[in-house]
C-alpha positions as CSV (number, residue, x, y, z in Angstrom):
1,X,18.5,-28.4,-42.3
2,X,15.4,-26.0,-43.1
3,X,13.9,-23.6,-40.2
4,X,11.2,-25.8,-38.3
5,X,12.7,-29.1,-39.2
6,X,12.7,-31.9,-36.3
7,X,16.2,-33.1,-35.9
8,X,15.5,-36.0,-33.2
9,X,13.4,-37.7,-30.8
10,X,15.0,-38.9,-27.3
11,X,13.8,-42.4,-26.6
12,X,9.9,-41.3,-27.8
13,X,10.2,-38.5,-24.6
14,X,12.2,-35.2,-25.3
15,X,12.6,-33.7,-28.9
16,X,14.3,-30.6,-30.1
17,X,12.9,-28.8,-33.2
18,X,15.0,-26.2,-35.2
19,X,13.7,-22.6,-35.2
20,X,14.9,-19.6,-34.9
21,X,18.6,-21.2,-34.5
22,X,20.4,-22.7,-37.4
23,X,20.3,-26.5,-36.3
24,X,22.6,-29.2,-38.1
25,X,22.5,-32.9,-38.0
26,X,22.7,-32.8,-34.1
27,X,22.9,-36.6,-32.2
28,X,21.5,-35.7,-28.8
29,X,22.6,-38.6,-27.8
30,X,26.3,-37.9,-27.8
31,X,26.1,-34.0,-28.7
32,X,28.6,-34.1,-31.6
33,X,27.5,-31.2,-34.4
34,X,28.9,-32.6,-37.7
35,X,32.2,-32.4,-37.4
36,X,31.7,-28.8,-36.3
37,X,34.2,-27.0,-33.5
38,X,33.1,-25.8,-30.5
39,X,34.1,-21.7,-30.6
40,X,34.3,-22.3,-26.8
41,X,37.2,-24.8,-26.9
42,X,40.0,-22.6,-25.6
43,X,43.1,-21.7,-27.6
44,X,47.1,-21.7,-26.7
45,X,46.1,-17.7,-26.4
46,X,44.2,-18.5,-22.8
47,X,40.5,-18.0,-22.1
48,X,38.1,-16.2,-24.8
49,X,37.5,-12.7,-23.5
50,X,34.8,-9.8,-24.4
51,X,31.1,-10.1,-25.6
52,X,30.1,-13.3,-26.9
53,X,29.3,-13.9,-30.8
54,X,26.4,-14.6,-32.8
55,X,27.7,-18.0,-33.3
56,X,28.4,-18.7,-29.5
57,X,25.3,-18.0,-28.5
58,X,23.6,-20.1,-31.0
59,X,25.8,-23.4,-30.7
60,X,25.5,-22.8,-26.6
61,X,22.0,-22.4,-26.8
62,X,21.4,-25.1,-29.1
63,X,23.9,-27.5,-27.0
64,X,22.1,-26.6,-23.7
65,X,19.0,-27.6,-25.1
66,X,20.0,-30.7,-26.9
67,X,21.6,-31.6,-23.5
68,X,18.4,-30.8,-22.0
69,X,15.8,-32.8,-24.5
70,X,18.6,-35.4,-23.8
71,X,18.3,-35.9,-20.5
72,X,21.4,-35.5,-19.7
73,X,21.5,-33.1,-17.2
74,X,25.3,-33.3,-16.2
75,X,25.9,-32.3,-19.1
76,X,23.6,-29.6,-19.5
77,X,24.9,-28.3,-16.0
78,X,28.1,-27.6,-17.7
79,X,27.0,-25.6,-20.7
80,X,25.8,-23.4,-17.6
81,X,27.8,-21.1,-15.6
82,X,27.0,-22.4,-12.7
83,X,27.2,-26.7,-13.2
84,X,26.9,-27.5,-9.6
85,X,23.2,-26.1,-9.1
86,X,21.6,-26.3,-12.7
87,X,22.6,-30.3,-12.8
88,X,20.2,-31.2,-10.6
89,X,17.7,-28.8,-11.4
90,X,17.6,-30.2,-15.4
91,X,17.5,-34.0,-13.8
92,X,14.8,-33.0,-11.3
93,X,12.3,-31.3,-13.8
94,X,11.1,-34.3,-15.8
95,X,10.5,-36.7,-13.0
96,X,9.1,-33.8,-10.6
97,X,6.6,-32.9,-13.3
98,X,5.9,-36.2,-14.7
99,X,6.3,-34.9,-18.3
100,X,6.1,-38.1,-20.3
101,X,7.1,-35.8,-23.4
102,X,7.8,-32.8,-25.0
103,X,9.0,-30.9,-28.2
104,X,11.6,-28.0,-27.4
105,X,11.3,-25.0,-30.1
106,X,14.0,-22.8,-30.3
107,X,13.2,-18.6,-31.4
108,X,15.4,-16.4,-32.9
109,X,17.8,-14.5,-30.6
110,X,17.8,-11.4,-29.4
111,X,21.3,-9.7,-28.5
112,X,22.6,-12.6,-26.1
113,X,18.9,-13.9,-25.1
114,X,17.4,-16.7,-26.5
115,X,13.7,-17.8,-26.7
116,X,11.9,-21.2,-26.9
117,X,8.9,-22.9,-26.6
118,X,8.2,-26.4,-24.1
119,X,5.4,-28.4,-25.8
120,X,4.9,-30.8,-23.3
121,X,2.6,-33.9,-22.1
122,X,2.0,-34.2,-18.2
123,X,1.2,-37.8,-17.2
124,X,-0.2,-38.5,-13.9
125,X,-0.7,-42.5,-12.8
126,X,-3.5,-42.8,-16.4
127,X,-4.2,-39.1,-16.7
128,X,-2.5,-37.3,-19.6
129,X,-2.9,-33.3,-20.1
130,X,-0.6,-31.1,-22.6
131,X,1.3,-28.3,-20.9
132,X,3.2,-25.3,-23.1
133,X,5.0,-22.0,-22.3
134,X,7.8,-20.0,-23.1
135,X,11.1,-19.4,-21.5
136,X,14.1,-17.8,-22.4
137,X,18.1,-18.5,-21.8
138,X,21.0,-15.5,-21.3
139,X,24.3,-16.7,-23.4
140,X,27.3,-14.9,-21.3
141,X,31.0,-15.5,-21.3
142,X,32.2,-17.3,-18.3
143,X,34.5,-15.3,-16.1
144,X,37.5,-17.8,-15.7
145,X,36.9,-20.1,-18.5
146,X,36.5,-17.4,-21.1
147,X,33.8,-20.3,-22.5
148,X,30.5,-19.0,-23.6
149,X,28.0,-20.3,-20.8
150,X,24.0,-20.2,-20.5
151,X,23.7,-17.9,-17.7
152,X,21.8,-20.1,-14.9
153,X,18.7,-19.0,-13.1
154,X,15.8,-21.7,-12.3
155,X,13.5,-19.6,-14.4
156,X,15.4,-20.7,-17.7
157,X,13.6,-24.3,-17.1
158,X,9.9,-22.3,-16.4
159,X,9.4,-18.6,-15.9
160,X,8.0,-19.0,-12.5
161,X,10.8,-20.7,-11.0
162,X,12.1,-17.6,-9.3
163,X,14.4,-19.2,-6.6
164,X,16.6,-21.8,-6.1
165,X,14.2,-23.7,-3.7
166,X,11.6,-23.7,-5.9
167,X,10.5,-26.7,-8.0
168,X,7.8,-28.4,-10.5
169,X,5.3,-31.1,-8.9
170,X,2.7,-33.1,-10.4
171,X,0.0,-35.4,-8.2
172,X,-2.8,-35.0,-5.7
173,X,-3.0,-31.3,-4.7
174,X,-1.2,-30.4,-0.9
175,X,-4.6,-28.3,-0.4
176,X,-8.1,-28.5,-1.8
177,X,-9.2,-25.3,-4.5
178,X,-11.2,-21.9,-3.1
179,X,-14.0,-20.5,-4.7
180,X,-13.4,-17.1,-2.5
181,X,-16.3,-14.9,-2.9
182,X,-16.4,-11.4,-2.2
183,X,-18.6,-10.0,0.6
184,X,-22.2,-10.5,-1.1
185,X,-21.4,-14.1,-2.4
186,X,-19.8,-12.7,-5.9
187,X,-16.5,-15.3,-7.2
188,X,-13.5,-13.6,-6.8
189,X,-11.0,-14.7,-10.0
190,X,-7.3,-14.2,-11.3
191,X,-8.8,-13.8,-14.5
192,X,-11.3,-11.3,-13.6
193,X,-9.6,-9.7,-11.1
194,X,-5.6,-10.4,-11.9
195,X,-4.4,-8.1,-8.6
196,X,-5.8,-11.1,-6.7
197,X,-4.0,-13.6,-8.0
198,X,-1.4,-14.4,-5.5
199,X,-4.1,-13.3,-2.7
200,X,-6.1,-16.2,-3.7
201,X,-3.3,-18.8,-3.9
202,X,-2.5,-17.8,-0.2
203,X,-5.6,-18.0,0.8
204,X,-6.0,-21.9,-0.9
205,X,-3.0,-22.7,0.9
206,X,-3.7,-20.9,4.4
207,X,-7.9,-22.0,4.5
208,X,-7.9,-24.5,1.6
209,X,-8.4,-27.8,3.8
210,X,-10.9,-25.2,6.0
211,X,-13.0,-24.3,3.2
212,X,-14.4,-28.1,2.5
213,X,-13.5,-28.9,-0.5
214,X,-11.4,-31.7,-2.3
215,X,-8.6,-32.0,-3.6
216,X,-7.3,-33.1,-7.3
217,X,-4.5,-33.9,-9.5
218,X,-2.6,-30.7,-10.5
219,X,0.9,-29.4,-11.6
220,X,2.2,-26.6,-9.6
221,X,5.1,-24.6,-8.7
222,X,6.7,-25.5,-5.1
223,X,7.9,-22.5,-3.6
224,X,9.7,-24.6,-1.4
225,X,9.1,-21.9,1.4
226,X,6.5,-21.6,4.5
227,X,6.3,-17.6,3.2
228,X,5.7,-17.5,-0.6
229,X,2.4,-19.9,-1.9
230,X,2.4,-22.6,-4.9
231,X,1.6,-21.9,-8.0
232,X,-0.7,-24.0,-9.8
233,X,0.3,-24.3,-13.2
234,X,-2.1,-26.7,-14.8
235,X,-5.4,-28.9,-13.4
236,X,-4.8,-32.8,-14.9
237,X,-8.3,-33.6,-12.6
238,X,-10.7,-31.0,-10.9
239,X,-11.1,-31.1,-7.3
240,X,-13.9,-30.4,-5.4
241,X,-13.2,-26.4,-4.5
242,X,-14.4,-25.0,-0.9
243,X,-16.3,-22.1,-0.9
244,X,-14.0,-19.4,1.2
245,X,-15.8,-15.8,2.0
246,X,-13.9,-12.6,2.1
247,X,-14.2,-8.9,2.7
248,X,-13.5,-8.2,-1.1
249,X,-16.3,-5.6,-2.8
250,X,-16.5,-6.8,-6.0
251,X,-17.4,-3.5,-7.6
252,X,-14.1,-1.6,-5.0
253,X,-12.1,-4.1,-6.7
254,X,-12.6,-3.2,-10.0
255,X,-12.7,0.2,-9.6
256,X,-9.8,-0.4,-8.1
257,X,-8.0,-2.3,-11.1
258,X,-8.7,-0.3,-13.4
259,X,-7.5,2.8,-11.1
260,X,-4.0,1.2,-11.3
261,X,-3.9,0.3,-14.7
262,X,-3.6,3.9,-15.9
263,X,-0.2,3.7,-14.6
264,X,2.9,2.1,-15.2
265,X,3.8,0.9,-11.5
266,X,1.1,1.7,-8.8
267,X,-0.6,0.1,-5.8
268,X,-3.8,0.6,-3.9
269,X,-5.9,-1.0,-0.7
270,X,-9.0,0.1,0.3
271,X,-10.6,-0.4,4.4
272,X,-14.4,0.2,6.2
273,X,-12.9,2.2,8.7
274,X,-15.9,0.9,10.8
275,X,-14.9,-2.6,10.8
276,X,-11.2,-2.9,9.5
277,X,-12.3,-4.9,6.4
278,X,-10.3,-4.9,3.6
279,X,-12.5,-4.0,0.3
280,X,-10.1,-3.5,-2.5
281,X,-6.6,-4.2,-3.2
282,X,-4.8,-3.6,-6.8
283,X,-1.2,-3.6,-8.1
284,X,0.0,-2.9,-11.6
285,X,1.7,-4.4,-12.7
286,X,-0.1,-7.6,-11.1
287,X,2.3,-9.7,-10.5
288,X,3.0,-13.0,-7.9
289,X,4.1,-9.9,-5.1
290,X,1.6,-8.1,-4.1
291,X,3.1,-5.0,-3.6
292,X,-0.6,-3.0,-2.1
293,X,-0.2,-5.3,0.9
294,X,3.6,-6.3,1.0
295,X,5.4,-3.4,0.4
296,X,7.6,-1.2,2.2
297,X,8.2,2.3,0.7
298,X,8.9,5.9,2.8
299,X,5.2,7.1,2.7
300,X,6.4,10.8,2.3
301,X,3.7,13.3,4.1
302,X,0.9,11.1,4.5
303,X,3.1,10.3,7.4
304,X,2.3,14.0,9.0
305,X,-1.4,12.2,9.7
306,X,0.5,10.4,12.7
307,X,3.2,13.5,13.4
308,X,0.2,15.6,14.0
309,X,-1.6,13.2,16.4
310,X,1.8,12.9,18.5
311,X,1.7,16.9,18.3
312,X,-1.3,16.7,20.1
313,X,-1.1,14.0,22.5
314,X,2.2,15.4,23.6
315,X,0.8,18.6,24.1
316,X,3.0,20.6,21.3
317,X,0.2,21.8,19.3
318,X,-3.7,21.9,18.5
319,X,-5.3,22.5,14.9
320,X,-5.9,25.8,16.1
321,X,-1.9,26.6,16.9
322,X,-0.1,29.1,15.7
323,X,3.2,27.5,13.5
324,X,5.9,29.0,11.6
325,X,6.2,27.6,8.3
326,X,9.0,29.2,6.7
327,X,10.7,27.9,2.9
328,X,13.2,26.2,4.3
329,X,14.5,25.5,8.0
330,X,17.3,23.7,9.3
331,X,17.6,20.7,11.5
332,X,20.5,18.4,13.1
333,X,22.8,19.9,10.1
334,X,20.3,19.2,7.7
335,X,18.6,22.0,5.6
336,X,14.7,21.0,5.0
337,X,12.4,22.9,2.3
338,X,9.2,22.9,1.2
339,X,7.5,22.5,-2.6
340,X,9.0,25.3,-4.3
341,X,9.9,26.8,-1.3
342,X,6.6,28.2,-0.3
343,X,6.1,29.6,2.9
344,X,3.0,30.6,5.4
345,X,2.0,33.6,7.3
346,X,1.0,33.4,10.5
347,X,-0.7,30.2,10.1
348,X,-2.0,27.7,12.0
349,X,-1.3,23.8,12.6
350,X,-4.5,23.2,10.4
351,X,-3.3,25.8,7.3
352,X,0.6,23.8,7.7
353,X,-1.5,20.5,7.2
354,X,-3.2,20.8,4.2
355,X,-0.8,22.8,2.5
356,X,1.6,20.1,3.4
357,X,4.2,22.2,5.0
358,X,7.6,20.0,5.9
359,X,9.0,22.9,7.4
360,X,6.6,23.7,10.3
361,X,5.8,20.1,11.4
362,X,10.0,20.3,11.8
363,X,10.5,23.0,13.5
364,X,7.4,23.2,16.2
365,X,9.1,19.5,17.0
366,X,12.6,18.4,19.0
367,X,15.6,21.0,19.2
368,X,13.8,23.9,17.5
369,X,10.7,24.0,19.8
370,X,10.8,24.7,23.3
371,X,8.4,21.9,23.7
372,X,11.2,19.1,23.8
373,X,9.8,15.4,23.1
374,X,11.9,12.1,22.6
375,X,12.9,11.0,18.9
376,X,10.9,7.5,20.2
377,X,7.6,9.2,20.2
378,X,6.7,9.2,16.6
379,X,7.2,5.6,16.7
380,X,5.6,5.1,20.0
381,X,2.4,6.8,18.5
382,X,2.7,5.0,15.4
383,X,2.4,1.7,17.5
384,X,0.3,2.6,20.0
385,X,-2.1,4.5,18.4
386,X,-2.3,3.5,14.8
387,X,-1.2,0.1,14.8
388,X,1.9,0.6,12.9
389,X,4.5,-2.5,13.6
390,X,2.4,-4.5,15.2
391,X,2.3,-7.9,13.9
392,X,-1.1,-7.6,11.5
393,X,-2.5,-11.3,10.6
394,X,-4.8,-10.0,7.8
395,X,-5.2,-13.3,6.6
396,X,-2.6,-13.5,3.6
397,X,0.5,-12.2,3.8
398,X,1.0,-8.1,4.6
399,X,3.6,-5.5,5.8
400,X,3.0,-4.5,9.7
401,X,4.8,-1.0,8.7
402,X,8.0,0.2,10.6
403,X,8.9,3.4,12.4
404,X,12.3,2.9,13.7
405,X,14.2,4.3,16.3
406,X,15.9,7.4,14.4
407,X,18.6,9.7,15.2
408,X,20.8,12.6,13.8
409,X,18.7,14.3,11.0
410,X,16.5,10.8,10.2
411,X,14.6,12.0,13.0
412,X,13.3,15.2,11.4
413,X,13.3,13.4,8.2
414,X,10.6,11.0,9.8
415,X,8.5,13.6,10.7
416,X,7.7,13.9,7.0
417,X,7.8,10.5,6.3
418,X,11.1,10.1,5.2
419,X,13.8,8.9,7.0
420,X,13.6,5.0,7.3
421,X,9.9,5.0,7.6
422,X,8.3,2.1,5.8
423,X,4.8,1.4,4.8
424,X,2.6,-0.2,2.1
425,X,-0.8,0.8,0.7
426,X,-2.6,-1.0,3.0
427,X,-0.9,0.5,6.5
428,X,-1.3,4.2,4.9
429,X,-5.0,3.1,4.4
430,X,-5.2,2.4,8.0
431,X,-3.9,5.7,8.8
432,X,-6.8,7.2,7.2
433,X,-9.8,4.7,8.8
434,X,-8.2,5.1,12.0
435,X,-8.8,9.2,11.5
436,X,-12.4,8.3,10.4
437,X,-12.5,5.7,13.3
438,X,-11.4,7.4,16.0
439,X,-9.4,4.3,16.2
440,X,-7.2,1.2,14.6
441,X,-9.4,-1.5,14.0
442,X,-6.7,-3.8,12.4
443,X,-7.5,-4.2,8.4
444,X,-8.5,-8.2,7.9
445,X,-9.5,-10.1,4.4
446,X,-11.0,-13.1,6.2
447,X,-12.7,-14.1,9.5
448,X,-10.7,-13.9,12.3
449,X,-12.6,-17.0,13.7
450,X,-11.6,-18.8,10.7
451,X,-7.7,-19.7,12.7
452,X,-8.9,-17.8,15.3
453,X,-5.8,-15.8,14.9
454,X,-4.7,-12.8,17.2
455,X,-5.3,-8.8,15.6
456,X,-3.3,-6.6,16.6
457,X,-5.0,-3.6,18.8
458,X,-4.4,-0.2,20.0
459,X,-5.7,2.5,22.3
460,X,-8.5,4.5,20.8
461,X,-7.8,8.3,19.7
462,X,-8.9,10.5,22.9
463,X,-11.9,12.2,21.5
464,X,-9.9,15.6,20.7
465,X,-7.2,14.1,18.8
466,X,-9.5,12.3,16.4
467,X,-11.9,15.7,16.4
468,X,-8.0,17.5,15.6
469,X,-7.2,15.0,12.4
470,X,-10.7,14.5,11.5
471,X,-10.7,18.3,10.9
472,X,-7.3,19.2,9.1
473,X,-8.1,16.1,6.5
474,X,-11.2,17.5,5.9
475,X,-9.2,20.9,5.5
476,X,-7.1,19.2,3.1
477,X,-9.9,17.4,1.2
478,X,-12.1,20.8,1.1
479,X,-10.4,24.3,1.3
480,X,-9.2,26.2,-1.7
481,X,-5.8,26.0,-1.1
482,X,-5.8,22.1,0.2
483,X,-3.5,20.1,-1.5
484,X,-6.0,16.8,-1.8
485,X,-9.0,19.6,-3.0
486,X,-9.1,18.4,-6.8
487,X,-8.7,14.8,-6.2
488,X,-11.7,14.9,-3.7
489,X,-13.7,17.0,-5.0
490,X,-17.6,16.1,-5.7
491,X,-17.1,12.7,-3.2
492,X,-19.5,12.6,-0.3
493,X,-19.0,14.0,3.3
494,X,-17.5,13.1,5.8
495,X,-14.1,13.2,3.7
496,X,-10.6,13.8,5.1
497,X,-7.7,13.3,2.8
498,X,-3.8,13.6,3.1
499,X,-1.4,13.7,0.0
500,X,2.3,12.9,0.0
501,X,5.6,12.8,-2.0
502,X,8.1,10.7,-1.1
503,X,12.4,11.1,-2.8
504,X,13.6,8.1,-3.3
505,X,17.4,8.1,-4.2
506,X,18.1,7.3,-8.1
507,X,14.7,8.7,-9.0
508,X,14.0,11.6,-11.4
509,X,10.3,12.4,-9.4
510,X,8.9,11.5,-6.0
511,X,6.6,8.8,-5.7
512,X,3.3,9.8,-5.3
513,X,1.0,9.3,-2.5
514,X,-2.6,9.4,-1.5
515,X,-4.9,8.7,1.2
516,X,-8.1,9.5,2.3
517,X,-11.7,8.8,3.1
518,X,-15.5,9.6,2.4
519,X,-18.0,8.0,4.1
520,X,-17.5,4.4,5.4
521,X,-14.5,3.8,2.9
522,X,-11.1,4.7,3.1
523,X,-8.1,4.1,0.6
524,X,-4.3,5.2,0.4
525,X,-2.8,4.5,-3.1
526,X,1.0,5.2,-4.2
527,X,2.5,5.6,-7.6
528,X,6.0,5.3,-8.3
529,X,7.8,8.6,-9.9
530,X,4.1,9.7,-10.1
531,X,5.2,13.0,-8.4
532,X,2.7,15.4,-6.4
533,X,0.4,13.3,-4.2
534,X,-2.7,14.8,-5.4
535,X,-2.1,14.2,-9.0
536,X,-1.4,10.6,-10.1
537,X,-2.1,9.1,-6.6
538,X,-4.8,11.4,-5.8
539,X,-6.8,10.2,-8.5
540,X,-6.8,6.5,-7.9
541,X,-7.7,7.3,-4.1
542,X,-10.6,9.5,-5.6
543,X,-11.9,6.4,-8.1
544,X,-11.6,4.2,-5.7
545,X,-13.9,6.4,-3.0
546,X,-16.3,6.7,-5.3
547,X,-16.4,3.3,-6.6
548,X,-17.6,2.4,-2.7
C-alpha cells in the first residue's frame, strides 16, 4: 500500500494511516497482517536475543498502534513491556478525554524510536474541538520473552503524561482561569514569558476559585498529585478568567529570559530586598519544573556569604581580620585548594572574600583555629539568620534550601558550599537581599493575605554583621582584584556581589554561580558546567540588575 494511504477506520472513531512505516492490508479488528509472521513468535532455539531489527520495530510499532486505534487495549498492553500498567492506560485515554475520533499517523523511525502524529476530535456533551500532537514509542527487546516490545512510559499516549498517576480529562474545569498581572497591571503569559508557564498553572490551581473568575470546559493533564499542577492542554469553551496580581516586573522578567536563553541549561530569580518580592524568575530550558525556584544544587562559594556572617557572630573574625590563605590546606584528612592554587599575603577576611579564597574560610574555622565552634553553626546561622530551611510558602511551589548536619570533612566542605548544601536560585537570591536588608524578609510571588499563609522569619543581622557583608560584597563587586568586578561593573551603588563554583561529580566544569545586588534589586543566577562564577553566571546576574 502506497506511503500516506488509510488502511481503516474503527467503528467511524479511531483510524490508522500509513506513513513512515510500510503498512499492509492490516484488519484492526482482529490484527492479522496478510498472512505475514510475526518475527517475535519465538523459535525451538528459545527467546530472540540482541538489538532488535528494522523489521521488528516496524511490525511492533505498527501492531501497538493498530491495537491502539482499535480499542483494544488488552491487547495493546501486551505489545508493551509492561501489559499490566499500559492496559488500562490505552482503555482509559479515549473515555478520559472524550475523543470522539482520531487519525493515527505513523513517521519514519529513527534507530529503535518511532514517531507519530494523534489527529484527534474532543467532544464534550455538544461541544466538538480538534486536538493534535506528536508522540513517539521506544521498540526494545523484552528481557525474558526475547519478543520485541514497545517500551512503556505514559508519555507514549501524550508527551506530558510524565508519571504513572497522571491522566487525560475533558469537562468543566476543577478551577477557574488567571489573568496574573505583573506588579503595574501588565498580563503575565506562557507565550510571552515561557519560564512562567508552570508558575502560572500553580497559581490557577492554588488562587484560581480566589481570583473570581469562572470556570469552562477544557482538556487537561491530571497530575494526579496534590504537589505537581494540571496541565491544560486545550480550551473546548472559555471561562470567565479572575484577575490574580503578582510581584512579577514585567520588564525583570524579560531581561531575565532572555539572560537565560544564552545558555544551554541556566536558572535565575530575582528579590526587592526591601520587601521580599519576587520580580523575575527564568529557566532555560523552560520546562513544566521550574528549576529557579525548585531546585536543589551545592551553591559553591556564594555559600561563604553565610560562612562569613557565622565568622562574625561567633566571634572568629571581622572584615578587618587578619587570615591565612594559603594554596592549599588540609582538613579532617581532606586536602582543600584554591583556583589554580593561588594564595594571599597577609590578608585580611575582606581580601579572602572577594578573591574567593576556600582555603582561609577553612582554616580560621573548626580544628585548625583556635577559635573552636560546633559543625551545627553554619546551619544554625543559615536558619536563623538567613532563612535557609525554613518552610518558605512563596505562593507556588519553591525549595526552603538545606544545610545539614555535617561531619568528617563535609563539614569543611560546607563552608564553601559544598558538602551536602542545597539551594536554588531563589534561596541564593535571598542570601544577597538579606545582605542588602540587613535582614530575611522571606521572598513571596503573591499576597500573603491572599491564604493568609504563614512566612517564615528570622532574627535581623546585628548592625555590624550586615555593615561586615555589606562591605566585603561591595569589595567583591568593586576592587581590582574582586572576582564579581567585570560582571558588576557600570551598575549603580549600593552593589555587593558574591560569585561561586560549585564540582559536581560526572562533570567536566563547575557550575557556575552568581549573586548580587544594586540598588533595591537583588538576583543569584546559576549555570550548569558554566564554570567561574563571574563569567557565564555573572553576566545574567549583571542583565538582570540592570534590567531593574
Amino acid at each position: 500500500m502506497r506511503s500516506g494511504a488509510k488502511v481503516a477506520i474503527v467503528g467511524g472513531v479511531f483510524a490508522v494511516v500509513a506513513g513512515g512505516i510500510g503498512y499492509g492490508g492490516y484488519n484492526l479488528w482482529n490484527g492479522v497482517m496478510g498472512g505475514e509472521k510475526s518475527p517475535e513468535t519465538r523459535t525451538a532455539a528459545g527467546p530472540r536475543t540482541g538489538p532488535v531489527t528494522g523489521e521488528e520495530i516496524t511490525t511492533t510499532a505498527r501492531d501497538f498502534l493498530a491495537a491502539w486505534a482499535a480499542g483494544e487495549p488488552e491487547k495493546a498492553g501486551q505489545l508493551t513491556n509492561d501489559p499490566v500498567t499500559a492496559g488500562p492506560a490505552v482503555a482509559a485515554y479515549r473515555d478520559g478525554a472524550s475523543i470522539s475520533k482520531a487519525v493515527i499517523t505513523p513517521g519514519t523511525p529513527v534507530g529503535t524510536t518511532v514517531p507519530f502524529t494523534v489527529n484527534a476530535t474532543i467532544t464534550y456533551e455538544d461541544v466538538s474541538k480538534p486536538w493534535s500532537y506528536t508522540s513517539q514509542l521506544t521498540v526494545v527487546r523484552g528481557q525474558t520473552t526475547g519478543r520485541a516490545l514497545v517500551k512503556w512510559a505514559p508519555s507514549v499516549l501524550h508527551p506530558k503524561l510524565l508519571t504513572a498517576g497522571a491522566a487525560l480529562r475533558t469537562g468543566v474545569a476543577k478551577t477557574p482561569a488567571v489573568k496574573a498581572v505583573d506588579r503595574s497591571g501588565a498580563e503575565l503569559t506562557a507565550e510571552k514569558y515561557p519560564s512562567l508557564k508552570p508558575v502560572l498553572a500553580t497559581l490557577r490551581e492554588r488562587y484560581g476559585a480566589k481570583a473570581g473568575g469562572e470556570t469552562g470546559i477544557e482538556t487537561w493533564i491530571d497530575s494526579g498529585s496534590a504537589s505537581v499542577p494540571d496541565s491544560t492542554l486545550l480550551v473546548l469553551t472559555k471561562g470567565k478568567p479572575g484577575t490574580l496580581r503578582t510581584t512579577i516586573d514585567a520588564e525583570v522578567q524579560a531581561a531575565a529570559e532572555k539572560a537565560v536563553k544564552a545558555y544551554g541549561n541556566a536558572s535565575v530569580a530575582a528579590i526587592e530586598p526591601s520587601t521580599g518580592a519576587i520580580r523575575a524568575v527564568a529557566n532555560s530550558p523552560a520546562t513544566e519544573f521550574n528549576t529557579a525556584f525548585q531546585g536543589a544544587q551545592a551553591p559553591g562559594s556564594t555559600m561563604k556569604i553565610v560562612t562569613a556572617a557565622m565568622m562574625m557572630q561567633n566571634g572568629l573574625a571581622t572584615p578587618e581580620t587578619k587570615v591565612e590563605c594559603p594554596p592549599t590546606v588540609m582538613s579532617r584528612s581532606t586536602t582543600f585548594q584554591n583556583l589554580k592554587k593561588f594564595s594571599i599575603s597577609n590578608g585580611t577576611l575582606t581580601e579572602a572574600f572577594r578573591r574567593s579564597c576556600n582555603t582561609a574560610f577553612i582554616k580560621a574555622i573548626g580544628p585548625l583555629s583556635d577559635k573552636h565552634i560546633a559543625d551545627t553553626e553554619l546551619g544554625a546561622t543559615a536558619r536563623d539568620s538567613f532563612g535557609i530551611g525554613q518552610v518558605w510558602q512563596v505562593g507556588v511551589t519553591a525549595s526552603d534550601g538545606s544545610v545539614p548536619e555535617s561531619a568528617g570533612s563535609e563539614t569543611p566542605a560546607s563552608y564553601i558550599g559544598q558538602g551536602r548544601i542545597t539551594m536554588s536560585a531563589l534561596n541564593v537570591a535571598s542570601l544577597s537581599a538579606t545582605v542588602k536588608n540587613g535582614g530575611f524578609l522571606q521572598p513571596y510571588l503573591v499576597a500573603r493575605d491572599l491564604d493568609d499563609r504563614e512566612f517564615a522569619k528570622a532574627e535581623p543581622l546585628s548592625g555590624e554583621v550586615a555593615r561586615g557583608l555589606q562591605k566585603m560584597m561591595n569589595a567583591a563587586a568593586t576592587a581590582a582584584d574582586g572576582t564579581a568586578l567585570r560582571a558588576m561593573s557600570g551598575l549603580p551603588s549600593p552593589k555587593g556581589a558574591k560569585t561561586g563554583s560549585a564540582e559536581v561529580d560526572a562533570q567536566d566544569s563547575s557550575n557556575s554561580w552568581f549573586t548580587g545586588y544594586s540598588g533595591d534589586l537583588a538576583a543569584a543566577a546559576v549555570v550548569q558546567e558554566g564554570g567561574h562564577g563571574g563569567d557565564s553566571a555573572g553576566t545574567v546576574v549583571a542583565k538582570v540588575l540592570r534590567a531593574g
